[in-house]
C-alpha positions in Angstrom: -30.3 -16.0 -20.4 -31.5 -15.6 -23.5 -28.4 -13.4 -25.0 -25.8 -15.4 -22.2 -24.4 -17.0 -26.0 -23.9 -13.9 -27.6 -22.3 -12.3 -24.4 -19.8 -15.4 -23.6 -18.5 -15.4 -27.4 -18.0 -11.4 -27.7 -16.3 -11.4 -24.7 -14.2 -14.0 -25.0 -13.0 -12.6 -28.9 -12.3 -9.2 -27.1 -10.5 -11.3 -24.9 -8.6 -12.7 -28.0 -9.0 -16.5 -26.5 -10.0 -19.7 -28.2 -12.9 -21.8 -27.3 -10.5 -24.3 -25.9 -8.6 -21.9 -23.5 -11.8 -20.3 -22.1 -12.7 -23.8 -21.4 -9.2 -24.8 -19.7 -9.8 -21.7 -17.4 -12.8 -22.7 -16.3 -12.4 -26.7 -16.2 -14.9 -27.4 -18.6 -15.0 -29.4 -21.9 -14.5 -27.4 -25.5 -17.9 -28.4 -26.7 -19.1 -27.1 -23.6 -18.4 -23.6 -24.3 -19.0 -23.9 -28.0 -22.7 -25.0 -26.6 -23.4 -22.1 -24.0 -22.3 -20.0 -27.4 -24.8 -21.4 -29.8 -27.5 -21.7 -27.4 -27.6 -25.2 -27.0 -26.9 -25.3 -23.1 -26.6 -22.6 -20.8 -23.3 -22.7 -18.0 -23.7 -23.3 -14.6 -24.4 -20.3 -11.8 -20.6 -21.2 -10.6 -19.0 -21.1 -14.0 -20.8 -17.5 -15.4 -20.1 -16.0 -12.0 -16.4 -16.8 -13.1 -16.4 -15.8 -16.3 -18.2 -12.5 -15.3 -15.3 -11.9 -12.6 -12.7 -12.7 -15.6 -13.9 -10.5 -18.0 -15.0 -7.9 -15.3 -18.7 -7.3 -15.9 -21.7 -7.9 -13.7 -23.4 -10.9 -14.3 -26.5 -9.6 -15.3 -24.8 -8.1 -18.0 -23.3 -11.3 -18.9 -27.1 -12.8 -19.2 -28.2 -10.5 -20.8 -30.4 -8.5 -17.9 -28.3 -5.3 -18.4 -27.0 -3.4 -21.5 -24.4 -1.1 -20.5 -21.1 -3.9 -19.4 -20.9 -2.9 -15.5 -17.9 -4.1 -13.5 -18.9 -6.2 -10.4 -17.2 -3.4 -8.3 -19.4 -0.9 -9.9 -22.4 -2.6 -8.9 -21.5 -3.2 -5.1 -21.7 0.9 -5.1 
C-alpha cells in the first residue's frame, strides 16, 4: 500500500470532498483519513473496498498495484 495515501487524497480532491465528508461516508473519524493520507495508518480491507467502489476504480489501483485507474466492472471482464 505503499502509494494507498497518495491515491485516497487525489481521488478524493477530484471528487471535490473534504477530509471530514469522505470520513462521514465511510463512518470513520477525520483524523483517520488525514492518517491513511499521510502515511501514518493504512484503512481497513472493508473501508478501501468502499472507497474503491465510490470513486469507481479497482482496488489495486487504489493501493497502488496498478497504474492505469480500472473500474471494478472493468476488471470482472
Amino acid at each position: 500500500m505503499l502509494k494507498a495515501g497518495h491515491r485516497i487524497r487525489e481521488l478524493r480532491r477530484a471528487q471535490k470532498l473534504t477530509i471530514m465528508e469522505l470520513a462521514d461516508m465511510l463512518g470513520v473519524s477525520g483524523p483517520s483519513v488525514y492518517f491513511w493520507e499521510h502515511y501514518r495508518s493504512y484503512p481497513s480491507l472493508q473501508n478501501a473496498i468502499v472507497m474503491a467502489d465510490f470513486f469507481g476504480v479497482s482496488l489495486d489501483y487504489l493501493v497502488g498495484r496498478e497504474f492505469v485507474p480500472k473500474s471494478p466492472q472493468d476488471a470482472a471482464q
